[in-house]
Residue frames relative to the residue before (quaternion, step in Angstrom):
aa qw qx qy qz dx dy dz
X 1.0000 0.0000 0.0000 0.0000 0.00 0.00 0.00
X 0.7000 0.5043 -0.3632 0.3518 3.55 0.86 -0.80
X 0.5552 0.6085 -0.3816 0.4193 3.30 1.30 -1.39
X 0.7410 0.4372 -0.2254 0.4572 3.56 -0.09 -1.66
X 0.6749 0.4759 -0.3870 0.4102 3.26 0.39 -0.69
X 0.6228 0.6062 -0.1584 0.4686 3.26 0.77 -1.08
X 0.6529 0.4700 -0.2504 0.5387 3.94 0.63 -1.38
X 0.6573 0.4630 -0.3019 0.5123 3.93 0.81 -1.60
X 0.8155 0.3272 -0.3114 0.3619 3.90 0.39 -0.39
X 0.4079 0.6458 -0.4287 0.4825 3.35 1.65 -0.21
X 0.7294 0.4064 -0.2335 0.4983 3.70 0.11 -1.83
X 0.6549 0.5449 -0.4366 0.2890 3.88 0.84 -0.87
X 0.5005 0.6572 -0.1279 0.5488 3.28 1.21 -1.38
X 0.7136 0.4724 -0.3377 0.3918 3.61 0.43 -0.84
X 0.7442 0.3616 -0.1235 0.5478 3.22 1.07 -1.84
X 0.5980 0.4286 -0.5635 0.3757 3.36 0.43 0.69
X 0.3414 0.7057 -0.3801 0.4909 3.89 1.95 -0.43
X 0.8220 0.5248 -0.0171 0.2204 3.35 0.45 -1.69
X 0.5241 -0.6388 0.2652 0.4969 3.23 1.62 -0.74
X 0.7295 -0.3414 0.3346 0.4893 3.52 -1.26 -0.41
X 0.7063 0.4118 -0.3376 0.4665 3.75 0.40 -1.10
X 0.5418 0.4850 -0.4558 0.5133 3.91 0.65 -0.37
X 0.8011 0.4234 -0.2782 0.3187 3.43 0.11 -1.05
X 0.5053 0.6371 -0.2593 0.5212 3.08 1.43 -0.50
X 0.7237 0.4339 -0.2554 0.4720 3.13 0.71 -0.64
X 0.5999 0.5750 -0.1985 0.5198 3.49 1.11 -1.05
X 0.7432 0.4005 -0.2832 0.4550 3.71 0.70 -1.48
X 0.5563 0.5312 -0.4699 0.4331 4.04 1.45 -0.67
X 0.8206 0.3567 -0.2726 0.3537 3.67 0.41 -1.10
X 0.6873 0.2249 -0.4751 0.5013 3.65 0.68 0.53
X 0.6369 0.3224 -0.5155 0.4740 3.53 0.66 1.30
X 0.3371 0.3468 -0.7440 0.4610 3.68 0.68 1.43
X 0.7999 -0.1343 0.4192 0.4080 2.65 -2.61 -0.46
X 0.5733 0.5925 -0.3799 0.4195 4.15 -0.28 -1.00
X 0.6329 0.6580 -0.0847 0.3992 3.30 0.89 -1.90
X 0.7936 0.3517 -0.0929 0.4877 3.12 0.28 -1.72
X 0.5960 0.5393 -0.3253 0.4982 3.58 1.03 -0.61
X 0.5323 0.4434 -0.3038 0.6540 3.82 0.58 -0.62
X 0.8935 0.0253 -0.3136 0.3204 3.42 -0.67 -0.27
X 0.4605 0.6666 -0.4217 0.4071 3.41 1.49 0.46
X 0.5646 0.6418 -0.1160 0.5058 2.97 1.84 -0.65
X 0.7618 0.3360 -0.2270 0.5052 3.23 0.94 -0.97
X 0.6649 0.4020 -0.3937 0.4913 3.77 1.24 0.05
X 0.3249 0.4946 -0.6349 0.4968 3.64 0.97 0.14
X 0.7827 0.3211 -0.3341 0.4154 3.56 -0.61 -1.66
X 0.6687 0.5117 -0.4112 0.3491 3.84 -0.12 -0.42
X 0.5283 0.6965 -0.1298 0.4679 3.46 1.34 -0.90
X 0.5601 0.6621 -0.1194 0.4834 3.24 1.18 -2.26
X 0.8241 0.5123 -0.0197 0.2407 3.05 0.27 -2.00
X 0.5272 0.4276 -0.2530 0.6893 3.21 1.52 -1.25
X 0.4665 0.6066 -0.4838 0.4246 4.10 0.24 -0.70
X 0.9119 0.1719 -0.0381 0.3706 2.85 -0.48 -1.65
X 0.4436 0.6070 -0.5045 0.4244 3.69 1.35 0.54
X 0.7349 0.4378 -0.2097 0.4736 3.19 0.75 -1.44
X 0.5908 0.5216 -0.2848 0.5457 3.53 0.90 0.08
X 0.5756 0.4879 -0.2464 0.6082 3.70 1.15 -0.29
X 0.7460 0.5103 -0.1989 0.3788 3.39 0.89 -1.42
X 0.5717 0.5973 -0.2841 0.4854 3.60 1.51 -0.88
X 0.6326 0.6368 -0.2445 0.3667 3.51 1.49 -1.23
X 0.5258 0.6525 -0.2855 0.4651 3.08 1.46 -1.88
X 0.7956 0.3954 -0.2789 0.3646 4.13 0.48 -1.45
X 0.7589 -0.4681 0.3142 0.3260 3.53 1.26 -0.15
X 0.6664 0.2986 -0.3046 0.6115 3.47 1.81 -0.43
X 0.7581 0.5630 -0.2577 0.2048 2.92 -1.80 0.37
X 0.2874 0.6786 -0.3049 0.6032 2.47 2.42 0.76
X 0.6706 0.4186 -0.5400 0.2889 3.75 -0.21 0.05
X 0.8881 -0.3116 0.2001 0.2721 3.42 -0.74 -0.03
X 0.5902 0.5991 -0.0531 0.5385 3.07 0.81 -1.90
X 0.7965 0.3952 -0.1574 0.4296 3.17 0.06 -2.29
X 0.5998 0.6360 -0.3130 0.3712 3.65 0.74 -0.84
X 0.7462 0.4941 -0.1258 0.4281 3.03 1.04 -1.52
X 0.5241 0.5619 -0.3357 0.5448 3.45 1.40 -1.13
X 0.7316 0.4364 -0.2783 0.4436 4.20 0.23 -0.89
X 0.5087 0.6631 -0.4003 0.3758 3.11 1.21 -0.65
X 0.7516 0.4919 -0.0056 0.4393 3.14 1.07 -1.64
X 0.5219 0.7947 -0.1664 0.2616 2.79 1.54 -0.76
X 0.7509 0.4794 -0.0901 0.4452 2.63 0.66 -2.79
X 0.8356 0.4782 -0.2212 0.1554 3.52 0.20 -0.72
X 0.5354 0.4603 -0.2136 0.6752 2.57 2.38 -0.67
X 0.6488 0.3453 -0.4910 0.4676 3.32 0.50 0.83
X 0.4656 0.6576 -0.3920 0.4440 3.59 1.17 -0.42
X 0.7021 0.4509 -0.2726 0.4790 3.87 1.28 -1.08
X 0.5607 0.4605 -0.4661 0.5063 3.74 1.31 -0.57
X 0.6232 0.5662 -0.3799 0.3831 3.87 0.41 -1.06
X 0.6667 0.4568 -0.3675 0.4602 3.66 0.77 -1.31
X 0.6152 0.5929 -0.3049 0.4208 4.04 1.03 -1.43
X 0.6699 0.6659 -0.1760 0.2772 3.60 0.86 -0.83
X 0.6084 0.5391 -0.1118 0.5716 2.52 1.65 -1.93
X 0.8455 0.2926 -0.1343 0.4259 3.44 0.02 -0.98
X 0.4612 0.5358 -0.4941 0.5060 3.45 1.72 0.75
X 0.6547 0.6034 -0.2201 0.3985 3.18 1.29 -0.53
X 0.5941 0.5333 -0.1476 0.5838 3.04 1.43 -0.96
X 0.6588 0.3784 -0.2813 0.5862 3.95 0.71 -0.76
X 0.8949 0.2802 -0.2567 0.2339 3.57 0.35 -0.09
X 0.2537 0.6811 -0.4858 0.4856 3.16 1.67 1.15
């Protein structure tokens, strides 16, 4: 997540430095299909992450240690991490 994340804001940041035809060029290829995958990609994992933080973080206070509960989050964090990623970019696709 950091790398990509990191490389997509480096080159982004560039081609705005650079002018209109750079950016152009930059703004076509992370709006093909390639595109969209990468930064679908990088808000799954970003999503993932907060998931399984806040899920770490409940642990850290002491709940969420029996069994069951453990197991339910377990299951939990990620299948909500895909509604959160679906959401975002429902939001984003329909502006």
């Amino acid at each position: 997540m950091a790398l990509v994340g990191l490389f997509v804001l480096v080159w982004w940041l560039g081609a705005l430095a650079s002018g209109p035809a750079y950016y152009e060029t930059f703004s076509g290829l992370m709006t093909s299909i390639p595109g969209y995958v990468v930064l679908v990609g990088l808000s799954w994992a970003f999503f993932t992450h907060l998931m399984s933080g806040l899920r770490h973080f409940v642990l850290d206070i002491g709940a969420g240690y029996e069994l069951n509960t453990n197991k339910v989050w377990s299951i939990a964090s990620p299948l909500i991490a895909i509604l959160l990623t679906a959401g975002f970019w429902a939001l984003i696709l329909n502006k």
